[in-house]
C-alpha positions in Angstrom: -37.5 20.7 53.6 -36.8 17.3 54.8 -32.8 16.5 55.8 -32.1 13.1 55.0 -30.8 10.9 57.8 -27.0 10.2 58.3 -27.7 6.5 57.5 -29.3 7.0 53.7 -26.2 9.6 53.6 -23.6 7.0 55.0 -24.5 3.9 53.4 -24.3 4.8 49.4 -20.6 6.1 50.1 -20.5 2.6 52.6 -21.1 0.7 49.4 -19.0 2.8 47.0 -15.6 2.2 48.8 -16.7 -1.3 49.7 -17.1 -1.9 45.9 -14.5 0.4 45.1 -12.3 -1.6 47.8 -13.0 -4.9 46.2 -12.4 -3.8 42.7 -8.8 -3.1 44.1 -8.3 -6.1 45.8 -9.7 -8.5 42.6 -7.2 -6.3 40.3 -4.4 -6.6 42.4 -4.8 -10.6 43.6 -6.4 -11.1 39.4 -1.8 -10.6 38.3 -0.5 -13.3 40.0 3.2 -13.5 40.1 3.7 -15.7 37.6 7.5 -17.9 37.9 7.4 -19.7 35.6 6.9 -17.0 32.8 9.2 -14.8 35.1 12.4 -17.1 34.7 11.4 -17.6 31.3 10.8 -14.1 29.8 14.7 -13.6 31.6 16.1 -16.7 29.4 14.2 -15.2 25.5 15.0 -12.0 26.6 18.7 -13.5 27.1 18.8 -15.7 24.0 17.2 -13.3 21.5 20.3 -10.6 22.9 22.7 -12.7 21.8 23.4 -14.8 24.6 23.0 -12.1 27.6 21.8 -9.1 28.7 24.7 -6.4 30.3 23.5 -4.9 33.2 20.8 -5.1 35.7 19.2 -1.8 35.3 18.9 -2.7 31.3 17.2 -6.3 32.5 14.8 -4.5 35.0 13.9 -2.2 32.6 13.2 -4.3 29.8 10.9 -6.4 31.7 9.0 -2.9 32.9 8.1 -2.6 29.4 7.1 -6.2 28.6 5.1 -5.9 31.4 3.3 -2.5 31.3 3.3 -2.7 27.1 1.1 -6.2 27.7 -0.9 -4.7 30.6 -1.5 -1.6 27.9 -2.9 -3.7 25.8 -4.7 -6.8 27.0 -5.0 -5.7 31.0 -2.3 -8.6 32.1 1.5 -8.9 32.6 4.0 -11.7 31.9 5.9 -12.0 35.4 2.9 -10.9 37.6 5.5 -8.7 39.4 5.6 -5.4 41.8 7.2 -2.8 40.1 9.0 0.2 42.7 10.0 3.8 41.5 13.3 3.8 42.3 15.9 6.4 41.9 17.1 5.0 38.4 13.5 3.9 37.4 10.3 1.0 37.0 12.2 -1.7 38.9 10.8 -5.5 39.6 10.6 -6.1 43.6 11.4 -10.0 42.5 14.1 -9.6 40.4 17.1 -10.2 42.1 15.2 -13.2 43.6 14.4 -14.3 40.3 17.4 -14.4 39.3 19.7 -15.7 41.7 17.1 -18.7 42.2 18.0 -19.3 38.4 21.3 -19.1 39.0 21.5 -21.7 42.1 19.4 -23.5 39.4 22.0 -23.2 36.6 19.7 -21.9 34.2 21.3 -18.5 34.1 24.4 -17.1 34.7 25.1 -13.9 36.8 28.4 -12.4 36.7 30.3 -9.3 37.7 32.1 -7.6 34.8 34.3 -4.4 35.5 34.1 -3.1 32.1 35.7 0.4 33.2 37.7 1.1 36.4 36.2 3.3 39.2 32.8 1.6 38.6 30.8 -0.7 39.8 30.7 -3.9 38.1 28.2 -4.7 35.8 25.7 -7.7 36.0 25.9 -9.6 32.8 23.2 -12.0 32.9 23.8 -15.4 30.2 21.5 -17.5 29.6 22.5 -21.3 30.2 19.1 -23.2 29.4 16.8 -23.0 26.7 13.4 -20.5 27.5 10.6 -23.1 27.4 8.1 -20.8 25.1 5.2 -22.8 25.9 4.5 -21.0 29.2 3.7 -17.9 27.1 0.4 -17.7 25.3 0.6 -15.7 21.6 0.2 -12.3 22.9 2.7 -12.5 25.2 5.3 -14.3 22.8 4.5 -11.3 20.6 5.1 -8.5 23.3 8.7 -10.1 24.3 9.3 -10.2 20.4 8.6 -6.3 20.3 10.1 -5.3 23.2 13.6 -7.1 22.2 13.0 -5.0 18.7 12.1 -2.0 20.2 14.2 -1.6 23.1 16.8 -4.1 23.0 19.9 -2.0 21.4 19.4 0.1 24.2 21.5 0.7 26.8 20.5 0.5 30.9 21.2 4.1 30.8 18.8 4.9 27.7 16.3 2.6 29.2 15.9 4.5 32.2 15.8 8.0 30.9 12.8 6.3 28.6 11.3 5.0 31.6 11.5 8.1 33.9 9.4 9.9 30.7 6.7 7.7 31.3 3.3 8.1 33.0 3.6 5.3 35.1 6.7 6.3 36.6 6.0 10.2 37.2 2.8 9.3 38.7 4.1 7.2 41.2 6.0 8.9 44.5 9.6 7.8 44.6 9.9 4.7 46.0 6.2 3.8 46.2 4.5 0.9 43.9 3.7 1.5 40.6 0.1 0.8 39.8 -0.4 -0.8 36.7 -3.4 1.1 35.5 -0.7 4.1 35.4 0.2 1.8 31.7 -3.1 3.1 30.5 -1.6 7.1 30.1 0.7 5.9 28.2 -0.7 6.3 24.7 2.0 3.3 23.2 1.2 2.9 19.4 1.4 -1.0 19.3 1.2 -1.1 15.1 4.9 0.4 15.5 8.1 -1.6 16.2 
């Protein structure tokens, strides 16, 4: 019995992890972070909750389901953005970026409400400009549409215990990214609202 060399062993696993490799880097570099949509899923997401959105953790965690629902479905997000699993759940990496750009900008405003004493302030986030919908294509108008329907009566608090139930986040090591394709476990029924 012949033994085949180590180079016919070696080079179809050589070419499996280079392919493999690039696969990774084309799906990764393919969801570019996306500003423009960023600020403006912030504003509808503002301006079809009446005005604002009350807290942070309720603003991060709406986006983690714009996002992942969209990528879900049609393999692309809104913002393009990093999302970390944090403590309290999905959160953006560019968020607070995001938004205190928009504030400097005066298209949003960020303030700190003490709504009970002993705790921390909450971030209410109002929307000052009008969301120019044109950056978003159909499906993504759609997704924001659902997601305010679906998940916007919710609470930060309610948001993240929906969050930490999902495959995405208890696949991911705490404080880790969350890969996208994680959205794909998820088994969402996009017929309901």
């Amino acid at each position: 019995m012949r033994i085949p060399s180590p180079v016919k062993i070696a080079l179809p696993i050589f070419l499996f992890a280079f392919v493999l490799d690039r696969f990774i880097w084309y799906s990764v570099n393919n969801m570019a972070f996306n500003k423009k949509k960023y600020q403006n899923a912030i504003l509808y997401l503002c301006q079809k909750l009446q005005g604002e959105v009350r807290g942070k953790k309720k603003l991060a965690k709406l986006l983690y389901f714009a996002d992942f629902d969209l990528y879900e479905k049609n393999q692309k997000s809104i913002t393009g953005d990093v999302y970390r699993a944090l403590p309290m759940g999905p959160f953006p990496s560019a968020l607070e970026e995001v938004t205190s750009e928009m504030a400097e900008k005066e298209m949003l405003q960020v303030q700190q409400v003490e709504e009970r004493e002993g705790y921390i302030a909450t971030e209410v986030y109002k929307c000052i400009t009008e969301p120019d919908l044109s950056v978003f294509d159909d499906e993504e108008k759609k997704m924001l549409d659902r997601i305010v329907v679906k998940y916007g009566h919710l609470n930060g608090k309610q948001l993240e215990e929906l969050s930490h139930a999902e495959a995405p986040y208890v696949g991911t090591e705490l404080r880790k990214d969350i890969p996208y394709d994680l959205a794909f476990y998820r088994g969402t029924d996009f017929n309901e609202q």
